[in-house]
VOPAGU-2260 file (C-alpha; in pm, 1 decimal, decimal comma):
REM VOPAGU-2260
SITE   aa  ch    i         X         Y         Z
SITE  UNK   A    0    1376,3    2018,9    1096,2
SITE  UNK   A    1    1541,0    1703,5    1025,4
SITE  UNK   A    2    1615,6    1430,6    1355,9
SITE  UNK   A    3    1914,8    1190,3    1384,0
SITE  UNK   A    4    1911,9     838,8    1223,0
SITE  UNK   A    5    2073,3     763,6    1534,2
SITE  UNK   A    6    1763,5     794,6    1737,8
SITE  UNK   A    7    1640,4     495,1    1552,8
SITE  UNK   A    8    1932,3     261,9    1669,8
SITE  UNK   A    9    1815,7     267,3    2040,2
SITE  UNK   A   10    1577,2     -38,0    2068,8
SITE  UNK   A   11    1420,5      55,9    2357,3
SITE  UNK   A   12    1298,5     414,1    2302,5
SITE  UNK   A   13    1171,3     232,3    1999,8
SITE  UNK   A   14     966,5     -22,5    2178,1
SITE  UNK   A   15     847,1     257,4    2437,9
SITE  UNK   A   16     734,9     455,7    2101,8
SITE  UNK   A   17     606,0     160,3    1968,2
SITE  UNK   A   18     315,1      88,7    2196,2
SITE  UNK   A   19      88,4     -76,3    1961,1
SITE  UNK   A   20     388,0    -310,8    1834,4
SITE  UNK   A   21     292,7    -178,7    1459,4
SITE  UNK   A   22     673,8    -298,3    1361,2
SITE  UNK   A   23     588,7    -636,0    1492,8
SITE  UNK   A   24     246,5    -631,7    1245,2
SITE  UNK   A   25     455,0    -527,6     925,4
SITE  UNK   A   26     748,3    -776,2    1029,4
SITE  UNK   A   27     448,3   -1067,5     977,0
SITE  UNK   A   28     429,2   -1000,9     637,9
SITE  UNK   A   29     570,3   -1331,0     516,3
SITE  UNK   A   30     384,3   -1562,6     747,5
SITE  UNK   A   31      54,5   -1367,7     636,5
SITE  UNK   A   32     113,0   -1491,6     274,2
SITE  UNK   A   33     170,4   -1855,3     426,1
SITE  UNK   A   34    -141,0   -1850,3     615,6
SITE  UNK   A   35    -353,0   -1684,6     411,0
SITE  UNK   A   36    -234,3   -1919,2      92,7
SITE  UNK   A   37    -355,2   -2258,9     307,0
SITE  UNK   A   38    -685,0   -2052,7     476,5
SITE  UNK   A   39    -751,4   -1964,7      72,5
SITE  UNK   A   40    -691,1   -2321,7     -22,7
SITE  UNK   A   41    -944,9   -2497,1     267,9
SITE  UNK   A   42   -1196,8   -2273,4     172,9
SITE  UNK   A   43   -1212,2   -2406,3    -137,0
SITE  UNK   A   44   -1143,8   -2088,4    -370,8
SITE  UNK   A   45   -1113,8   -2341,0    -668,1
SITE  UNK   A   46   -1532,1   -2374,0    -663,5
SITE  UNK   A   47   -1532,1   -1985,0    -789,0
SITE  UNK   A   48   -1477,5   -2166,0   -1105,4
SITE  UNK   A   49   -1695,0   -2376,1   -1138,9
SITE  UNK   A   50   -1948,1   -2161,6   -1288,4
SITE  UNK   A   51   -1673,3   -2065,8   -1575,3
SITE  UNK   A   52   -1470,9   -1716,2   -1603,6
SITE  UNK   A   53   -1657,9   -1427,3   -1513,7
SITE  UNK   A   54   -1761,7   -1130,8   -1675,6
SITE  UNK   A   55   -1541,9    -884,8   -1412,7
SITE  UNK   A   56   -1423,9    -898,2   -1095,0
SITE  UNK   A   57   -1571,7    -606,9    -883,4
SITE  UNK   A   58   -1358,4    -615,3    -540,0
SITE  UNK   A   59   -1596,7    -415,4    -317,5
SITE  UNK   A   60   -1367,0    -251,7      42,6
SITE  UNK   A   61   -1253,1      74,0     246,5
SITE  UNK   A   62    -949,1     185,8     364,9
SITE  UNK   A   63    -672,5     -41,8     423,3
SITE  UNK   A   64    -890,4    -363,7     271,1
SITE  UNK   A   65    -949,7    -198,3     -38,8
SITE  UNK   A   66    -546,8    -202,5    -106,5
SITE  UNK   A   67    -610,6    -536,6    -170,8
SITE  UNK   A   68    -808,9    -500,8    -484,6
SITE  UNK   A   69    -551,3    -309,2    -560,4
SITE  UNK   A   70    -317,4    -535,4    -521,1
SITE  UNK   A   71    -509,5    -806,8    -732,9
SITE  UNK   A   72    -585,9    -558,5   -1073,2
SITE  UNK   A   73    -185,0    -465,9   -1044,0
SITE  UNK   A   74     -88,6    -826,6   -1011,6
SITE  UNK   A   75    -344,1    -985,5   -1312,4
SITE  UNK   A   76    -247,6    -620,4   -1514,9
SITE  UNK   A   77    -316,6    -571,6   -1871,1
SITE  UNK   A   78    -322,0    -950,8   -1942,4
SITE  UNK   A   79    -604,7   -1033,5   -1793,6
SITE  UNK   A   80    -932,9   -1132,0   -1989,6
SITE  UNK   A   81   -1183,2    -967,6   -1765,8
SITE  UNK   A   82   -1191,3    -663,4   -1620,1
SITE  UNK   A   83   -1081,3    -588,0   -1255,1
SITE  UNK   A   84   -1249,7    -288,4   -1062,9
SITE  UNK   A   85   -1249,2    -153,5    -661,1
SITE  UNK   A   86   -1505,0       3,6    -546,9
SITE  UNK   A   87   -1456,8     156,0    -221,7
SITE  UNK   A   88   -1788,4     337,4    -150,5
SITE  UNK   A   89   -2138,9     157,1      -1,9
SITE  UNK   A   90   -2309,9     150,3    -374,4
SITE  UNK   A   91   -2251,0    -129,5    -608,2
SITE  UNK   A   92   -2229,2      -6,9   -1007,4
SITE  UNK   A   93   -2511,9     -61,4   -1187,0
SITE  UNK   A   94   -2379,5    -329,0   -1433,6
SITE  UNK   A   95   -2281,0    -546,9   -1155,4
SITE  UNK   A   96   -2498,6    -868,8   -1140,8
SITE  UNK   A   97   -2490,5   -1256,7   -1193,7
SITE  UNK   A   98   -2241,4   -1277,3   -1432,8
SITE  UNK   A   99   -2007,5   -1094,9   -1225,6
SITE  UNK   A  100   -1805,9   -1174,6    -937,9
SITE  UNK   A  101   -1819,2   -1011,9    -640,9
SITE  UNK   A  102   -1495,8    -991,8    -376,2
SITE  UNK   A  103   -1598,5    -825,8     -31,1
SITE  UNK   A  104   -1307,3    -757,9     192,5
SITE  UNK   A  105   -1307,8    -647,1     528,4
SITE  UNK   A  106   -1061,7    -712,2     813,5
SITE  UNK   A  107   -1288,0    -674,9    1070,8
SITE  UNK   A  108   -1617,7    -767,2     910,7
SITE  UNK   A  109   -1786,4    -474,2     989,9
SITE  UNK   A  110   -1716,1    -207,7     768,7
SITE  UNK   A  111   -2014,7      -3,3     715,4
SITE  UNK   A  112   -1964,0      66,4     320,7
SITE  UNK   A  113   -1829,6    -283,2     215,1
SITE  UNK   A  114   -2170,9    -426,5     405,6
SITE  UNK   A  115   -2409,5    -238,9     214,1
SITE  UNK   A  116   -2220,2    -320,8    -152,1
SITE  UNK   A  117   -2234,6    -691,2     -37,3
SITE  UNK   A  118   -2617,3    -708,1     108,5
SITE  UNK   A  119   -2702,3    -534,5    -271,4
SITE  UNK   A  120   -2509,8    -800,2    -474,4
SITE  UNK   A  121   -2673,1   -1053,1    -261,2
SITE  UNK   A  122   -3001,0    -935,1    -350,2
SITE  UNK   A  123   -2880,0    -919,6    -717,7
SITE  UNK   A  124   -2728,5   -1295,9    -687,0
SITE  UNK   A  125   -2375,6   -1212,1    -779,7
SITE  UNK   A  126   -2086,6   -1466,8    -769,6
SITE  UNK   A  127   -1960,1   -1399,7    -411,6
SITE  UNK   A  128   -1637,0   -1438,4    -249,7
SITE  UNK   A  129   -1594,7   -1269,3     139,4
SITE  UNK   A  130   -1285,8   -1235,2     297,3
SITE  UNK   A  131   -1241,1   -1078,0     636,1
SITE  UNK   A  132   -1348,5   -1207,1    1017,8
SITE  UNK   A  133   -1520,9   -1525,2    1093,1
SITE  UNK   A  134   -1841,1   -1486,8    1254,0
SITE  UNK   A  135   -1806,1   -1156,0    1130,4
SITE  UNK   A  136   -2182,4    -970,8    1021,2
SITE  UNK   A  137   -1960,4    -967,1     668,2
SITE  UNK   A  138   -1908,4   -1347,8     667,1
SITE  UNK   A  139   -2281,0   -1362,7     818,4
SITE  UNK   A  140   -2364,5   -1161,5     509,4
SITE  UNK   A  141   -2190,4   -1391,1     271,2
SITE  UNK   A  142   -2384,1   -1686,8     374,0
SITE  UNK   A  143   -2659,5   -1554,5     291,2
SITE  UNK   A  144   -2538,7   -1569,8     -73,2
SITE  UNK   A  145   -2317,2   -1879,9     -50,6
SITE  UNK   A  146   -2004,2   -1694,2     -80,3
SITE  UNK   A  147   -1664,0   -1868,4     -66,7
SITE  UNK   A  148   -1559,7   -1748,7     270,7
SITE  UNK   A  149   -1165,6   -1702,5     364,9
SITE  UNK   A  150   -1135,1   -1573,7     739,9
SITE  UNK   A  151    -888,3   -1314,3     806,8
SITE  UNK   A  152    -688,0   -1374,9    1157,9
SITE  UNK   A  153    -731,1   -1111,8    1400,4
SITE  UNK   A  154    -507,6    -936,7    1655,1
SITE  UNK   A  155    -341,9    -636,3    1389,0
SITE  UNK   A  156    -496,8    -337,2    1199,7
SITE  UNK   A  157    -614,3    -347,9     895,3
SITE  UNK   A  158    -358,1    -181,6     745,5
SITE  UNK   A  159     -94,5    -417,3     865,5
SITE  UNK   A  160    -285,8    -700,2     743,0
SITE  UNK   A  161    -234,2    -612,6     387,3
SITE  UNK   A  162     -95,3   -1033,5     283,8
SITE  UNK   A  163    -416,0   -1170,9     496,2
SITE  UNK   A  164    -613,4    -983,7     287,9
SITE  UNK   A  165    -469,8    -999,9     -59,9
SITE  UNK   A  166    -319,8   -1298,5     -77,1
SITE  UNK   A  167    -662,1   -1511,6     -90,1
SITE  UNK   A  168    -813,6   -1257,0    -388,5
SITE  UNK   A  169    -456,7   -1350,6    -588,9
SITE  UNK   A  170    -508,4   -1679,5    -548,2
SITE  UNK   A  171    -862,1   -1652,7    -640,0
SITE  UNK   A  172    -766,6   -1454,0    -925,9
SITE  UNK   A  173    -565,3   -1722,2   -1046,4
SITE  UNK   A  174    -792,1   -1996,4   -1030,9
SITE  UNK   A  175    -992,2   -1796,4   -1242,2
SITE  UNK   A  176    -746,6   -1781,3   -1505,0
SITE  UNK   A  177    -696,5   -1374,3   -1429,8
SITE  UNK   A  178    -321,3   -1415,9   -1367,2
SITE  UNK   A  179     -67,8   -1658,0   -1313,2
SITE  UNK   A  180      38,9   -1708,3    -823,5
SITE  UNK   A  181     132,1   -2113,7    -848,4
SITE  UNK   A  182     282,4   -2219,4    -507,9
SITE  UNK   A  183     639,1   -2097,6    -594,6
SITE  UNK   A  184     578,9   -1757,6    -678,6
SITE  UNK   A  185     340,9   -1743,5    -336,0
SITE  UNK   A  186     674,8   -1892,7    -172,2
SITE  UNK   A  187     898,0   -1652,8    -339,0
SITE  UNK   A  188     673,6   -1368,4    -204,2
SITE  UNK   A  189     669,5   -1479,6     153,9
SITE  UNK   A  190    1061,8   -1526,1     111,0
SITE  UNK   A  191    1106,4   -1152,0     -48,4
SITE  UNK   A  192     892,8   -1032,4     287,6
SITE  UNK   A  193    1129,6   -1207,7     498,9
SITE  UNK   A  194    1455,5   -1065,2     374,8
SITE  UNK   A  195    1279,2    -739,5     373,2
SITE  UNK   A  196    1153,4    -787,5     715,9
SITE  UNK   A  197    1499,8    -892,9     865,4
SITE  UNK   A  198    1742,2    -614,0     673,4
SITE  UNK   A  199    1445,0    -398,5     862,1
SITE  UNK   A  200    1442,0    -507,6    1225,5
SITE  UNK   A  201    1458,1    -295,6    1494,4
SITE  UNK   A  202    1792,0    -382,0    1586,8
SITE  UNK   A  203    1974,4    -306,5    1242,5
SITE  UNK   A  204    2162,5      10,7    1241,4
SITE  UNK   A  205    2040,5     299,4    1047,5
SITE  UNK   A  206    2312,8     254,5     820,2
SITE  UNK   A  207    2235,4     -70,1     676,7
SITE  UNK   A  208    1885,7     -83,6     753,9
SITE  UNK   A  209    1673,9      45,6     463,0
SITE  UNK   A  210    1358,5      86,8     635,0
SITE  UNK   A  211    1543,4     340,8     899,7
SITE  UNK   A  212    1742,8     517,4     584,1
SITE  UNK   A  213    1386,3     626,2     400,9
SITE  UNK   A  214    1256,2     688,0     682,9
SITE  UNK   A  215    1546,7     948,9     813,7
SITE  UNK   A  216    1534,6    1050,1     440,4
SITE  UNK   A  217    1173,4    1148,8     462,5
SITE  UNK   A  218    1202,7    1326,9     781,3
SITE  UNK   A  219    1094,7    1674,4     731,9
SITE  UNK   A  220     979,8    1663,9     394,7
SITE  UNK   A  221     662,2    1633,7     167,5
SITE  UNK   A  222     681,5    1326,7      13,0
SITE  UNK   A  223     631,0    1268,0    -364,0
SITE  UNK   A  224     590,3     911,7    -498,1
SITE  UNK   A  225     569,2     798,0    -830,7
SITE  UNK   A  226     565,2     441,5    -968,4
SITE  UNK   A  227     654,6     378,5   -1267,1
SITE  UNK   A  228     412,6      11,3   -1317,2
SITE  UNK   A  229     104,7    -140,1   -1229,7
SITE  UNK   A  230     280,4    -298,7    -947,3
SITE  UNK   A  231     504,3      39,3    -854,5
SITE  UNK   A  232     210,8     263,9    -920,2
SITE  UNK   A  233      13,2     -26,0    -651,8
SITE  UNK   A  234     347,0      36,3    -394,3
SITE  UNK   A  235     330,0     431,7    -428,5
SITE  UNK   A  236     -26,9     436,8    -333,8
SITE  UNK   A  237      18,8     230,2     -43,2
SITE  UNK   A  238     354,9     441,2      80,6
SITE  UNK   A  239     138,3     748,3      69,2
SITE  UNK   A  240    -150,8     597,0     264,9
SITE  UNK   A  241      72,3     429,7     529,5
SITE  UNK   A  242     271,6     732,7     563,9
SITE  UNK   A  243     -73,8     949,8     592,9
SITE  UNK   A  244    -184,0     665,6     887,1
SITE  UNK   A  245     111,8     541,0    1064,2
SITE  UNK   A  246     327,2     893,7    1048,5
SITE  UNK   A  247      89,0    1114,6     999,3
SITE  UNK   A  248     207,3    1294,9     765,5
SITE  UNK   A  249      86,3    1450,8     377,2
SITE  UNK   A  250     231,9    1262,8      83,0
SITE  UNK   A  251     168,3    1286,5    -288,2
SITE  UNK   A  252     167,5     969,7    -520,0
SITE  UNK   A  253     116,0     937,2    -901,6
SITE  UNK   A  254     180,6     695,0   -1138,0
SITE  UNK   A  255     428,7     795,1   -1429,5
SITE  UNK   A  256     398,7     869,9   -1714,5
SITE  UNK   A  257      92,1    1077,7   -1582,6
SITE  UNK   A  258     238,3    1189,3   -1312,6
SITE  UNK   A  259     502,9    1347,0   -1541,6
SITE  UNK   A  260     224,1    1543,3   -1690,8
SITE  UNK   A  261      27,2    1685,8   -1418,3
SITE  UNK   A  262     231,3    1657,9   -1081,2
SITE  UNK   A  263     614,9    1723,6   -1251,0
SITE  UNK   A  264     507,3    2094,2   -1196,0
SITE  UNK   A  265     559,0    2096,9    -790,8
SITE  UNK   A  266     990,0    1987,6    -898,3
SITE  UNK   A  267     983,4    2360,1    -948,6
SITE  UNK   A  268     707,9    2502,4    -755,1
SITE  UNK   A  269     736,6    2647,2    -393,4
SITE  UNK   A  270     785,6    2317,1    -217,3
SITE  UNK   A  271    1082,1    2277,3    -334,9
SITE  UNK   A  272    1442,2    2355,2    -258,3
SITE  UNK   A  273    1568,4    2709,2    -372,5
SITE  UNK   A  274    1901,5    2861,9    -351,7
SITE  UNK   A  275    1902,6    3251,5    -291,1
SITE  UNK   A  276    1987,7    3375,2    -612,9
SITE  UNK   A  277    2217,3    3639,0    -459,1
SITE  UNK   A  278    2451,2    3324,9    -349,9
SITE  UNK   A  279    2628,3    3110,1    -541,0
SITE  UNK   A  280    2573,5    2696,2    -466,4
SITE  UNK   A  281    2905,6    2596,4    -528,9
SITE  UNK   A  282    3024,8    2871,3    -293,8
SITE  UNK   A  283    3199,9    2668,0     -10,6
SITE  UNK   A  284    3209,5    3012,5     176,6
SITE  UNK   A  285    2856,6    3146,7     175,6
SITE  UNK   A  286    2592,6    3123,1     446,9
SITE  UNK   A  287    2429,9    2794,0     433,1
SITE  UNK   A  288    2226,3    2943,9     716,0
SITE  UNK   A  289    2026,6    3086,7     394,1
SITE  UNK   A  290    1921,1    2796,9     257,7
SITE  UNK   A  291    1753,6    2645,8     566,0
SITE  UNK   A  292    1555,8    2917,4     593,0
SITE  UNK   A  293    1457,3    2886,4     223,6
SITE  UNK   A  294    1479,3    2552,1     145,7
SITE  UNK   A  295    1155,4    2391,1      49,2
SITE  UNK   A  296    1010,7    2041,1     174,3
SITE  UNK   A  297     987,7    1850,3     -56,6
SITE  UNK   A  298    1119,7    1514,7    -152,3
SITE  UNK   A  299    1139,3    1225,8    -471,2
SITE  UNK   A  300    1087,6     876,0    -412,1
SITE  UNK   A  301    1090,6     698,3    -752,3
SITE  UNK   A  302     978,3     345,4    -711,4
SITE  UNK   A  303    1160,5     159,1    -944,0
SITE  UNK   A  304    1022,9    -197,4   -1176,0
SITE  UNK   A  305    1225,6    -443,4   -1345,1
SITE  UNK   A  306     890,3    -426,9   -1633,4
SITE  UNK   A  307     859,3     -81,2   -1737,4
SITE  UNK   A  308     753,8      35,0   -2064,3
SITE  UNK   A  309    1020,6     224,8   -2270,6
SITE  UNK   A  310     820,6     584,3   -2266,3
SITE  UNK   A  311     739,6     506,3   -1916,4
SITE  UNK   A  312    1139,4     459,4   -1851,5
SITE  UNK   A  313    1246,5     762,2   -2014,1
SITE  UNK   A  314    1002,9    1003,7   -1799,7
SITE  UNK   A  315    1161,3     880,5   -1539,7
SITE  UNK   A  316    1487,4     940,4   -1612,1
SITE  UNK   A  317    1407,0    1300,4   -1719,2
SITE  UNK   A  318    1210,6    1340,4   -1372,1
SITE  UNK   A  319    1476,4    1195,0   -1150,9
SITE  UNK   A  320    1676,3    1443,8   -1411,6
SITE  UNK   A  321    1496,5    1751,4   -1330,5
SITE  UNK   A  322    1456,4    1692,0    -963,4
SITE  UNK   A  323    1833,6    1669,6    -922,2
SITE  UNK   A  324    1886,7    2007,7   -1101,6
SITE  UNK   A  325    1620,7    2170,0    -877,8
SITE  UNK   A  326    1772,4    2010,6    -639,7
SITE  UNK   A  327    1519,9    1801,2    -485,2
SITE  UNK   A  328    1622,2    1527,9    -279,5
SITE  UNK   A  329    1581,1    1230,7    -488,0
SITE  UNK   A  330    1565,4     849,5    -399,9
SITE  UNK   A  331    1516,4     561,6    -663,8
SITE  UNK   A  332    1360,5     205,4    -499,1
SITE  UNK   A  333    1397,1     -98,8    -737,1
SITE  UNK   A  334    1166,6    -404,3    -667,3
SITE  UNK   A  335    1332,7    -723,2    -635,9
SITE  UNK   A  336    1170,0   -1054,2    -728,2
SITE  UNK   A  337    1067,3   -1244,7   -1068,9
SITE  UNK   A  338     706,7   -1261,6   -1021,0
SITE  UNK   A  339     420,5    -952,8    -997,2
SITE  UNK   A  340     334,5   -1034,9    -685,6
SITE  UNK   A  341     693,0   -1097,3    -501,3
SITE  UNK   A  342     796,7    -746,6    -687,6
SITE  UNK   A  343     512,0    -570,5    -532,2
SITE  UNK   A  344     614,3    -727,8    -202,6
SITE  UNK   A  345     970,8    -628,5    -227,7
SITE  UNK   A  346     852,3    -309,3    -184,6
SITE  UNK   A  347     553,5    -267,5     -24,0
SITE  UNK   A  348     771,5    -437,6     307,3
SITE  UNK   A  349    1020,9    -170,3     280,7
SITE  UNK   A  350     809,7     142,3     264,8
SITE  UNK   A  351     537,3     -53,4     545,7
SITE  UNK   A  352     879,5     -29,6     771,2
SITE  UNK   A  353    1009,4     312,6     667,0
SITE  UNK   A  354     637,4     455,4     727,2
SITE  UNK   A  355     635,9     328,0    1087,1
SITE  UNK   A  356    1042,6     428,8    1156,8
SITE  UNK   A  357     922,0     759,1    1051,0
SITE  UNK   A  358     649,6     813,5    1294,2
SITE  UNK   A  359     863,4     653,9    1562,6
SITE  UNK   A  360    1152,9     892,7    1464,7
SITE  UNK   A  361     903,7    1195,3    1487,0
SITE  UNK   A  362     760,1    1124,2    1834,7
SITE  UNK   A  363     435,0     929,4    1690,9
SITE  UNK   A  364     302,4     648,7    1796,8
SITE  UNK   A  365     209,7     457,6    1479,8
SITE  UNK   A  366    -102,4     287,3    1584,8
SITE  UNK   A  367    -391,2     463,0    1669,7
SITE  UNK   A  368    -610,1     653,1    1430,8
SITE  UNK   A  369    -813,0     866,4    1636,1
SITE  UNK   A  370    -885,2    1113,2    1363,8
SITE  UNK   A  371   -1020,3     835,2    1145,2
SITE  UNK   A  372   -1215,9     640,2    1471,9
SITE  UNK   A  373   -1360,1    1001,7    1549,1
SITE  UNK   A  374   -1470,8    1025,1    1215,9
SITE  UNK   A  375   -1605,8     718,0    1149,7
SITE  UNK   A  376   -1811,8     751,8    1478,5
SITE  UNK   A  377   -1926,5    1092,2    1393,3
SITE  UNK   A  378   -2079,3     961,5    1043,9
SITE  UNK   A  379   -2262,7     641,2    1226,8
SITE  UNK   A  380   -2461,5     922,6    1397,8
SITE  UNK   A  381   -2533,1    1095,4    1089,8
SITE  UNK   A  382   -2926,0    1030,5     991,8
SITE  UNK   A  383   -2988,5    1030,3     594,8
SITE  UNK   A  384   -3176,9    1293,5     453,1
């Protein structure tokens, strides 16, 4: 059952809901991308290529600091000369080794997986870059096998540190020749955030804020999200992960056109909204009290890039098609910016603020992650075979 947008609009409920101040964290989105940019810069990430291009980039995090090797192969795409690969388990591939470069990222330093793939490229003297907490066992780690080092500032989760974290491999990717971030398309980003952050602030009404609208269009429904890029595909992953953390709620992402091929069968499947064939649709007079009760969950959200291939374009347009005549609530996003990277950001800000309004509009405090705490505690106890 659907709430009111209107609950959104009152500031206060939203800041009692809002204990951890997660809509503070995603409104620093911008001034991540500034501070990360000049941290990434004193560190000295133009040394990384000194030793010439690389033979791949292996970006080596869990969880919410993995998105940000994400974020990197989406931003250097199909262009770039070398290969870019996450790995977000505690095992390093096999073909990893000197002629590769190594990116560990972890927000607080201590993630259990992203520690053991470092320690094992140290010991197999890859190229090293660290990013994540100074004094951190990570940066500790990366020491140990003169890594270029970029601290992360603390004081937000993970998850809502998604600039501090990317920004520095993007620039490192482009001193490497991987992709093109000079200083104005790194400004342009931050800027992009900004709008985003202030046509999302707490104190916009529902009505023109677009964080609050997908959010209030989400409520009550399983969310499907396809992108239809590198960089959409990059923002439908993250909406489905920040929606699974900060709302708590099941979402589906794919990336079209393969998403058009194996996930276009749940349009039509049991999920989603049905019409009792006994009634007519375009009956002003029947019971609409039928169609709650059969109506299905489930919801579009078509994230939308200004560099989409033709095929890619036309699936699409037949999905968002097909939807509509199941009649699926449907929603198109379109990223705004010239550049990868300030495209990406467009809308990874909106959906970072829609995920949060959602769990505040439900009741949920968007914060903690007990289940995931819990579980991560449970497997530190867990002795190997």
């Amino acid at each position: 059952m659907s709430r009111s947008p209107e609950l959104l609009d009152d500031v206060a409920a939203l800041d009692a809901g809002d204990r951890g101040e997660m809509l503070r964290a995603v409104a620093s989105g911008a001034a991540q991308v500034r501070e990360a940019a000049r941290l990434t810069a004193e560190a000295g990430v133009d040394r990384l290529a000194d030793d010439g291009r690389p033979r791949a980039v292996l970006v080596c995090g869990a969880g919410g600091s993995a998105v940000a090797g994400d974020v990197l192969a989406a931003v250097a795409g199909d262009a770039s000369p070398v290969p870019v690969v996450v790995s977000r388990g505690p095992v390093l591939p096999a073909w990893a080794g000197p002629m590769d470069l190594v990116v560990a990222v972890s927000c607080s330093g201590s993630t259990r997986e992203t520690l053991s793939a470092l320690e094992e490229a140290v010991r197999r003297g890859c190229r090293l870059m660290v990013v994540g907490r100074a004094g951190s066992p990570l940066d500790d780690l990366g020491q140990r096998g003169r890594a270029v080092f970029v601290p992360v500032p603390q004081g937000r989760p993970s998850r809502a540190s998604l600039w501090a974290l990317s920004t520095p491999l993007v620039l490192a990717g482009h001193a490497l020749g991987l992709l093109s971030a000079p200083p104005q398309d790194v400004e342009q980003t931050a800027s992009l955030l900004e709008q985003v952050a202030d046509r999302c602030r707490r104190d916009a009404d529902h009505l023109v804020n677009p964080g609050k609208r997908l959010a209030a269009h989400l409520d009550g429904a399983l969310p499907v999200v396809w992108g239809t890029s590198a960089v959409t595909g990059v923002a439908a992953a993250r909406f489905a992960l920040q929606l699974n953390e900060n709302a708590e709620v099941p979402a589906v992402w794919g990336l079209l056109p393969d998403a058009a091929h194996n996930q276009a069968m749940v349009l039509e499947g049991p999920a989603a909204p049905r019409v009792d064939a006994a009634g007519d649709p375009d009956d002003f007079f029947r019971d609409r009290a039928d169609d709650v009760e059969q109506a299905g969950s489930l919801a579009l959200v078509v994230l939308r890039d200004s560099d989409e291939h033709p095929q890619t374009a036309a699936y699409a347009s037949s999905c968002l098609e097909l939807a509509r005549e199941q009649q699926v609530p449907v929603l198109e996003l379109h990223a705004e910016g010239r550049s990868p990277l300030a495209r990406l950001a467009s809308l990874v800000g909106l959906v970072d603020f829609a995920s949060t309004y959602l769990a505040l509009l439900q009741g949920t405090d968007p914060t903690p992650v007990r289940a995931v705490e819990r579980l991560r505690d449970r497997a530190a106890q867990v002795r190997p075979a």
